[in-house]
N, C-alpha and C positions, 0 to 999 in steps of 0.2 A: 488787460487780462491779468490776472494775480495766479500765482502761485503757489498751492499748498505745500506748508513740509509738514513733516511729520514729524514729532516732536514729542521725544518718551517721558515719560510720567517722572517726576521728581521721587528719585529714590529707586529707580527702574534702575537694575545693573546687568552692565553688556555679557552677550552671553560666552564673551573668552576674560570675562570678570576671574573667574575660580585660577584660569593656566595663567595668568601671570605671578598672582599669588604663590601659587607651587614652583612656580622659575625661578623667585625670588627666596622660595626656599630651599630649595635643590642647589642655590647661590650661596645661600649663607651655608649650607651641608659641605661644601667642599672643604674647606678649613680641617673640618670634623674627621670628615673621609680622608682625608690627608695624614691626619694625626693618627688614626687608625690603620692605615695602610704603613706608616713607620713602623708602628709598633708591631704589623704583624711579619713587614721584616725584620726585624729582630727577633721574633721567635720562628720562623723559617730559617732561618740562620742558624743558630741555636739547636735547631733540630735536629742537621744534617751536621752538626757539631762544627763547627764555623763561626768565627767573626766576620760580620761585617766591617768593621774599623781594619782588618786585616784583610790583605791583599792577596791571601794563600787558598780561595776556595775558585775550586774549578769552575769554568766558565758554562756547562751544565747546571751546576749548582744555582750560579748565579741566575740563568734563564728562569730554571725552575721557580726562584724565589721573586725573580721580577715579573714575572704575568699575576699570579695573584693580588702583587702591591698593587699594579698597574689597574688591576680591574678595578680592585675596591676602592682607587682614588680616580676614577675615572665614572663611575654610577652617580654621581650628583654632576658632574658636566654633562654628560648625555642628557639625562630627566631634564636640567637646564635649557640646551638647546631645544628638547620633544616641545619641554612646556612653552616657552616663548614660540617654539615655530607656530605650535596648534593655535595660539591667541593670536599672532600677525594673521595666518589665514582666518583667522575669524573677525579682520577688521581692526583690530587695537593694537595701532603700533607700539602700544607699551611691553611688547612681546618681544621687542627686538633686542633690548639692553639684556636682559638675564639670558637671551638666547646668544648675544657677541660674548659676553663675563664669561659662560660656561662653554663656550668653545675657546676663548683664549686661555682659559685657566686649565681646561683638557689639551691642547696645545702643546701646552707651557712644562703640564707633568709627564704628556707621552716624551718630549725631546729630551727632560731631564735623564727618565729612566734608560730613555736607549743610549742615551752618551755615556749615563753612571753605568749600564750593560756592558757597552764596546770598549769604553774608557778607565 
């Protein structure tokens, strides 16, 4: 008795082909988001007429200005994980690297922020 497989047509691309590509961009975006999220503490800081290099602004202050950082360096780890999870569930373990990068590099900057908050 033989067995057929099935066997996709040369040039055929799977169809969680698209979300790893976007995982792996969402991957190279945290750098970006990173750099961006500095910079907009510094102007939240600034705002409220405060250094950040100085240790004299109220701990309100400091909240206020850490959830914005937080969010806009945390939006390409999330899309990171979204995109690799949806491509693992659709069969292509190639989903799972840009889905571990974007959760350890969300991780990495939630722990920073809350130590640089409390600390």
């Amino acid at each position: 008795m033989t067995a057929t497989r099935h066997v996709g047509r040369p040039g055929e691309v799977s169809r969680s082909g698209p979300w790893v590509r976007r995982g792996w961009v969402a991957v190279a975006l945290i750098p970006v988001c990173f750099l961006l999220a500095f910079a907009l503490g510094y102007v939240l800081y600034d705002l409220f007429g405060y250094q950040p290099e100085n240790d004299d602004a109220p701990f309100w202050i400091d909240l206020i200005c850490t959830i914005p950082i937080l969010a806009v360096s945390l939006v390409p780890c999330v899309a990171a994980v979204g995109f690799g999870r949806r491509s693992a569930s659709g069969g292509d373990r190639r989903g799972l690297l840009p889905m571990a990068v974007g959760a350890l590099a969300g991780l990495a900057l939630t722990i920073l922020s809350v130590v640089g908050l409390i600390g």
